[in-house]
N, C-alpha and C positions, 0 to 999 in steps of 0.2 A: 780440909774443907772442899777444895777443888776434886776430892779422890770423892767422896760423897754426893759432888753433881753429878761426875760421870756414873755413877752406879744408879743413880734416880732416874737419869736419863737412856741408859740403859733398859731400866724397867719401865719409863715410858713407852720406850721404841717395841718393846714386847706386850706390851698391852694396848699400844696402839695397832698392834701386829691382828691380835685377837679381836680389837672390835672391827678390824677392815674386814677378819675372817667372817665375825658374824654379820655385817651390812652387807658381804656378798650373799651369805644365805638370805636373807629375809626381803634385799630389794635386791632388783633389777639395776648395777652400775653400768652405765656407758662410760664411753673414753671421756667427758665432763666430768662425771664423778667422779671418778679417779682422780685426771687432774686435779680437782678442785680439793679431795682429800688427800694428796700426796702433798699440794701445796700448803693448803693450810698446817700440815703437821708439822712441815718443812722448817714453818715461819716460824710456827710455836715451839721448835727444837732450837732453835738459834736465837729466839726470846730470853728461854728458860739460862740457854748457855753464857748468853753472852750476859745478861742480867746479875748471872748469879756470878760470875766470875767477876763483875767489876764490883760489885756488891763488896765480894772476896777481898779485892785487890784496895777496899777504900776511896772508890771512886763510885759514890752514889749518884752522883748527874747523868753517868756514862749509862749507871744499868738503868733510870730513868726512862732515859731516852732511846736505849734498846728494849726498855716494853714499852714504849710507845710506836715507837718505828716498826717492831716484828711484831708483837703480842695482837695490838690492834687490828691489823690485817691478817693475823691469821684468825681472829676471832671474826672477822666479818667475810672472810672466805669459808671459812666452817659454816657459819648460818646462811650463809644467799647459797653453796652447795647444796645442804641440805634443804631448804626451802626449795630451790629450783630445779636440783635434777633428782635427788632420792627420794625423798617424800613424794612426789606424786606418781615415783616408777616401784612402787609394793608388787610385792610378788603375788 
């Protein structure tokens, strides 16, 4: 089970690879965007990780509260990113 997050996560890390590729063509990133999408991927990499492995492990409170602690914040770094520096920086 644990051998099948890393390989999802894996293929997130490559498809998060490709939409950075294409939000560099289409907008204008500053060093904000970046941060803001490096972090937020960050959080949601350590969300999915740690979630799923306590999940794995039989401890449902643990991955609860790791998608609440990472998942949330990265979902609210994703959206004010996007909101405040990409979206109004189109190429």
């Amino acid at each position: 089970m644990i051998g099948l997050m890393w390989y999802l996560l894996g293929m997130l890390t490559t498809g998060a690879l490709w939409g950075y590729v294409y939000l560099q063509r289409h907008y204008k990133l500053n060093w904000k965007a970046n941060l803001g999408i490096v972090s937020a991927f960050a959080f949601a990499w350590i969300c999915i990780g740690w979630s799923w492995g306590s999940f794995a492990e039989g401890e449902p409170q643990s991955g609860a509260m790791g998608m609440l602690n990472f998942g949330l914040p990265a979902m609210i770094l994703a959206v004010m990113t996007w909101r405040k520096f990409i979206q109004p920086a189109r190429k």
